[in-house]
DRENDO-1510 file (C-alpha; in Angstrom, 1 decimal, always signed):
<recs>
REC; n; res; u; v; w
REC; 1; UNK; -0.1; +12.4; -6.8 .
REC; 2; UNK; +0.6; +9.7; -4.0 .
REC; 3; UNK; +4.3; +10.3; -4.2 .
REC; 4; UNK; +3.9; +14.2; -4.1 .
REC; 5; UNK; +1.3; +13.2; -0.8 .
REC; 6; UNK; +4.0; +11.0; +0.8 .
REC; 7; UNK; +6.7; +13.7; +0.1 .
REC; 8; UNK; +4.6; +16.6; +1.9 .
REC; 9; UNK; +3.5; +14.3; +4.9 .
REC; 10; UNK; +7.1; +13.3; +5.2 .
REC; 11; UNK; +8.5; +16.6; +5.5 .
REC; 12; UNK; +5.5; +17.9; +7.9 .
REC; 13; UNK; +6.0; +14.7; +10.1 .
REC; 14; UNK; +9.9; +15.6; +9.8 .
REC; 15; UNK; +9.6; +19.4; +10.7 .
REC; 16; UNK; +7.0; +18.7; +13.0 .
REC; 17; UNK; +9.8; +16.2; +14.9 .
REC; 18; UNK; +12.1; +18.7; +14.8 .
REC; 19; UNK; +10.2; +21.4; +16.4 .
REC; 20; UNK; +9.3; +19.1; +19.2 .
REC; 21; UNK; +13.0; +18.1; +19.8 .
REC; 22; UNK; +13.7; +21.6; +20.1 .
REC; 23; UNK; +10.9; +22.2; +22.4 .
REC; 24; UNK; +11.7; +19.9; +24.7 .
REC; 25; UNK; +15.6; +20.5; +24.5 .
REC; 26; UNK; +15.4; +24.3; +24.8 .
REC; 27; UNK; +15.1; +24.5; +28.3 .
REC; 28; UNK; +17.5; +22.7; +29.0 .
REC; 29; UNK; +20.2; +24.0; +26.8 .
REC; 30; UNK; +19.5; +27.7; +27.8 .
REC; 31; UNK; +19.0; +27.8; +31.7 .
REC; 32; UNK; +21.5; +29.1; +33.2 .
REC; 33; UNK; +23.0; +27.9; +36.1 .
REC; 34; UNK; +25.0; +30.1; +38.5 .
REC; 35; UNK; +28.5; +29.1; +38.7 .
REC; 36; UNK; +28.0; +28.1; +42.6 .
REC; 37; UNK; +25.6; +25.4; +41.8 .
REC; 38; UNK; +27.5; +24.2; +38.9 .
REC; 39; UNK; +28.5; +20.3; +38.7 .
REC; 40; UNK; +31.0; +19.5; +35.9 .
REC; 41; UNK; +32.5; +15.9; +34.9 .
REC; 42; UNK; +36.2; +15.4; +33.0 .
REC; 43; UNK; +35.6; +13.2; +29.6 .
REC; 44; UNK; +37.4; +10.2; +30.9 .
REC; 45; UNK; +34.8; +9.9; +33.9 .
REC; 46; UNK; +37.3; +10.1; +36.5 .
REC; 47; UNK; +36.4; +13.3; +38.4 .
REC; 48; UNK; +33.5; +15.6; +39.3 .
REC; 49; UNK; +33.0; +18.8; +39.8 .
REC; 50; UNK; +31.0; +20.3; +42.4 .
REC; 51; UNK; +31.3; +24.4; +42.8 .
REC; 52; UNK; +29.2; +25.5; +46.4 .
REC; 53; UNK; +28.6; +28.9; +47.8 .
REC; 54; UNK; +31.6; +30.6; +49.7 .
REC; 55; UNK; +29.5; +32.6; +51.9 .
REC; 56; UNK; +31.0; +36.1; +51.7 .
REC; 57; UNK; +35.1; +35.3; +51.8 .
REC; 58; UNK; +36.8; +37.8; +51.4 .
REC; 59; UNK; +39.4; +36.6; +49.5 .
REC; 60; UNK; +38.2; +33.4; +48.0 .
REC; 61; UNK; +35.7; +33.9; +45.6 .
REC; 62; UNK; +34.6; +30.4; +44.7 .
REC; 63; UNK; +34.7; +27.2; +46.4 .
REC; 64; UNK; +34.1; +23.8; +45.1 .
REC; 65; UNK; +34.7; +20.2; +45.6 .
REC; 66; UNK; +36.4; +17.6; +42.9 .
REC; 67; UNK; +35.4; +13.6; +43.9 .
REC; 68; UNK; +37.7; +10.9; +42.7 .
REC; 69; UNK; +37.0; +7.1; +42.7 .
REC; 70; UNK; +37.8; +5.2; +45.9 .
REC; 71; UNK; +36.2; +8.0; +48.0 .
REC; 72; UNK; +38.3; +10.5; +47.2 .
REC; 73; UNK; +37.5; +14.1; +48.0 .
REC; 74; UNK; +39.6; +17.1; +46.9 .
REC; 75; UNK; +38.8; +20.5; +48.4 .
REC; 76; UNK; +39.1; +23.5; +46.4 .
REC; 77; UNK; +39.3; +27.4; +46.7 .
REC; 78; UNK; +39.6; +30.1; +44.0 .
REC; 79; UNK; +41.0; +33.5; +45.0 .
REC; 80; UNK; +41.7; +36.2; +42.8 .
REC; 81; UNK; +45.4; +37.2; +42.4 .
REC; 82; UNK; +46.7; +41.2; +42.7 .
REC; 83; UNK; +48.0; +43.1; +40.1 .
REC; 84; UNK; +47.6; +41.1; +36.9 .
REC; 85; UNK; +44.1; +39.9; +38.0 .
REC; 86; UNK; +43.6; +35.8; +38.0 .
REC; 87; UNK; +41.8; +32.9; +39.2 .
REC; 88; UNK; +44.0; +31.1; +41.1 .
REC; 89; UNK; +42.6; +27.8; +41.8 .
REC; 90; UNK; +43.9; +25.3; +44.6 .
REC; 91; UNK; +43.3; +21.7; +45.3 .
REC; 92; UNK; +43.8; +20.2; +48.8 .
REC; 93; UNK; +44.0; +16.8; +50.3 .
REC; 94; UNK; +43.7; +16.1; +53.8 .
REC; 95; UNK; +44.2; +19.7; +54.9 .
REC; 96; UNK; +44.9; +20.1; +59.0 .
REC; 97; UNK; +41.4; +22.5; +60.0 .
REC; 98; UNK; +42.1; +25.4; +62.4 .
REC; 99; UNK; +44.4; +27.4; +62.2 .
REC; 100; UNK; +47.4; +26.2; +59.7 .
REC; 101; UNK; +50.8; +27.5; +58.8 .
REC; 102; UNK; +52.0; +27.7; +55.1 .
REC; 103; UNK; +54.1; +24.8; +55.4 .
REC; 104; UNK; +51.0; +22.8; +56.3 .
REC; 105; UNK; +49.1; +24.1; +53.6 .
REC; 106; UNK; +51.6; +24.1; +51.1 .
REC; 107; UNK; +51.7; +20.3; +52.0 .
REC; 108; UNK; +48.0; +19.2; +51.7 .
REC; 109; UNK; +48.1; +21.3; +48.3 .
REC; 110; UNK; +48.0; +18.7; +45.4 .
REC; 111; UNK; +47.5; +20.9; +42.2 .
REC; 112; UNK; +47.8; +25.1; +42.1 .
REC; 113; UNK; +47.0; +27.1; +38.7 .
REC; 114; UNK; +45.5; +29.8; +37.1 .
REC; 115; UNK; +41.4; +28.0; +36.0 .
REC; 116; UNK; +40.5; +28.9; +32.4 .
REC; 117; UNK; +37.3; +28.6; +31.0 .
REC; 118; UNK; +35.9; +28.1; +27.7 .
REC; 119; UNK; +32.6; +28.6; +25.8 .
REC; 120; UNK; +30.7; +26.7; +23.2 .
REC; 121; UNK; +32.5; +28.5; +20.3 .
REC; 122; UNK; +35.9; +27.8; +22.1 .
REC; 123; UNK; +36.5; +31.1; +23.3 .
REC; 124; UNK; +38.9; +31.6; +26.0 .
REC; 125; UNK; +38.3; +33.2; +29.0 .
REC; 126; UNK; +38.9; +33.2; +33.0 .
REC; 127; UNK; +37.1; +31.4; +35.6 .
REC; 128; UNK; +34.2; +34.4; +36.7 .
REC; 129; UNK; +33.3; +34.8; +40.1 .
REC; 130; UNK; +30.0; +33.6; +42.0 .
REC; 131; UNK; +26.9; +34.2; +40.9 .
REC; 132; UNK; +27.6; +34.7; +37.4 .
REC; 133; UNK; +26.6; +31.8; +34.9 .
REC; 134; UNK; +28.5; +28.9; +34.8 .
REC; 135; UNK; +31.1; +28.4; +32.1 .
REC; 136; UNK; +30.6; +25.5; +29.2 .
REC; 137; UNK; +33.9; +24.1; +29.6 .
REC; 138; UNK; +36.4; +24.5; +32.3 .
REC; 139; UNK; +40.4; +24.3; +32.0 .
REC; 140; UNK; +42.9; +23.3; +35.1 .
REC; 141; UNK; +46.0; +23.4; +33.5 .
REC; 142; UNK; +48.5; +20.7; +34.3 .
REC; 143; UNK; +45.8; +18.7; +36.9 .
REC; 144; UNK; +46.7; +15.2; +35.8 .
REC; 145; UNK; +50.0; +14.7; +36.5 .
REC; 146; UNK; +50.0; +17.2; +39.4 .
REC; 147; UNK; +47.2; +15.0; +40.8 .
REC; 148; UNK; +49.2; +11.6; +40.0 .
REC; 149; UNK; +52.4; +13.2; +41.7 .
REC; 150; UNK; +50.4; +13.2; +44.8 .
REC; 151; UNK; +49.2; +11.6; +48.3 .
REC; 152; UNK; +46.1; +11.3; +46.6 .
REC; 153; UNK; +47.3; +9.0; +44.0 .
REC; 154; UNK; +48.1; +5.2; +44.6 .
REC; 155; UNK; +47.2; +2.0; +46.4 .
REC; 156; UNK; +45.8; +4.2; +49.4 .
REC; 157; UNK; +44.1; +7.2; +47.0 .
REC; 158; UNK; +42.8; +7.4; +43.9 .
REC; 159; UNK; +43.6; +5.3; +40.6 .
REC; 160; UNK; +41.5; +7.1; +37.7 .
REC; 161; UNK; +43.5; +10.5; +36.8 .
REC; 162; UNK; +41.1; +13.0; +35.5 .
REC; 163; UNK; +41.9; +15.2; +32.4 .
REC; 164; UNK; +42.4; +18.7; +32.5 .
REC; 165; UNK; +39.1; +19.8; +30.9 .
REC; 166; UNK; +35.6; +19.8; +32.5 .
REC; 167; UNK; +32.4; +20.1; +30.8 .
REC; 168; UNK; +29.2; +21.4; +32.2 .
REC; 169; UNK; +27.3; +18.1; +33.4 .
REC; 170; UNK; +24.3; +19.6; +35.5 .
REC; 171; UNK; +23.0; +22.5; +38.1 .
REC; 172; UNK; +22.8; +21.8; +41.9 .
REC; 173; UNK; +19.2; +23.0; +43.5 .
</recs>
């Protein structure tokens, strides 16, 4: 009788744990976050993520921000491309402000690509525009050599190269 006692209280004690786990878990695993206040983090911990509101472009539909060690600060822009619709992402370093030529730009630019994102199920998709919800994973093709290739890189830049897949870290308030 004591073992059949022991048996029950363990698995009450056990479901019991589990339902708190998922109680306390649940909100955070299903709140979304928009993809403007998204922060997202490469597995080797060498880059962040930081998306922020455009503020009514009209041609850039998301902006964001990637931060490297040593202080380094990429600035990014996604605009969509015409007839076969993509994100194309770009990622600048020391850009001239004002008004720039495309030489200039094309010179700050350290990595340009079409963004992917994936789900939790590994579904492949595009980057969305603002204000939807923020991917699970995201996918710059080709960022880590195109970012050790660059200005950025070295004994006056950065020295950790990120990989090319991001995972959803946290929201922005």
């Amino acid at each position: 009788m004591t073992t059949s006692s022991s048996r029950l209280r363990s698995k009450v004690f056990l479901a019991a744990t589990c339902w708190v786990g998922v109680a306390l878990t649940a909100p955070a695993a299903f709140a979304a976050c928009p993809l403007e206040h998204a922060v997202y983090g490469d597995r080797e911990n060498a880059a962040t993520i930081d998306f922020r509101p455009t503020m009514e472009s009209a041609t850039v539909t998301n902006t964001f921000r990637m931060a490297l060690d040593k202080g380094v600060v990429l600035d990014g822009i996604v605009m969509w491309t015409e007839g076969v619709a993509r994100p194309h992402g770009s990622l600048m370093y020391k850009c001239p402000t004002g008004d720039v030529t495309g030489d200039e730009l094309d010179a700050c630019t350290v990595w340009e690509g079409v963004i992917y994102s994936a789900d939790d199920k590994g579904n492949i998709a595009l980057l969305p525009a603002e204000g939807a919800d923020a991917p699970k994973t995201l996918i710059f093709p080709d960022l880590g050599p195109s970012l050790q290739m660059s200005a950025a890189y070295g004994a006056s830049g950065f020295s950790k190269v990120p990989w090319d897949i991001f995972a959803l870290k946290g929201c922005q308030e």
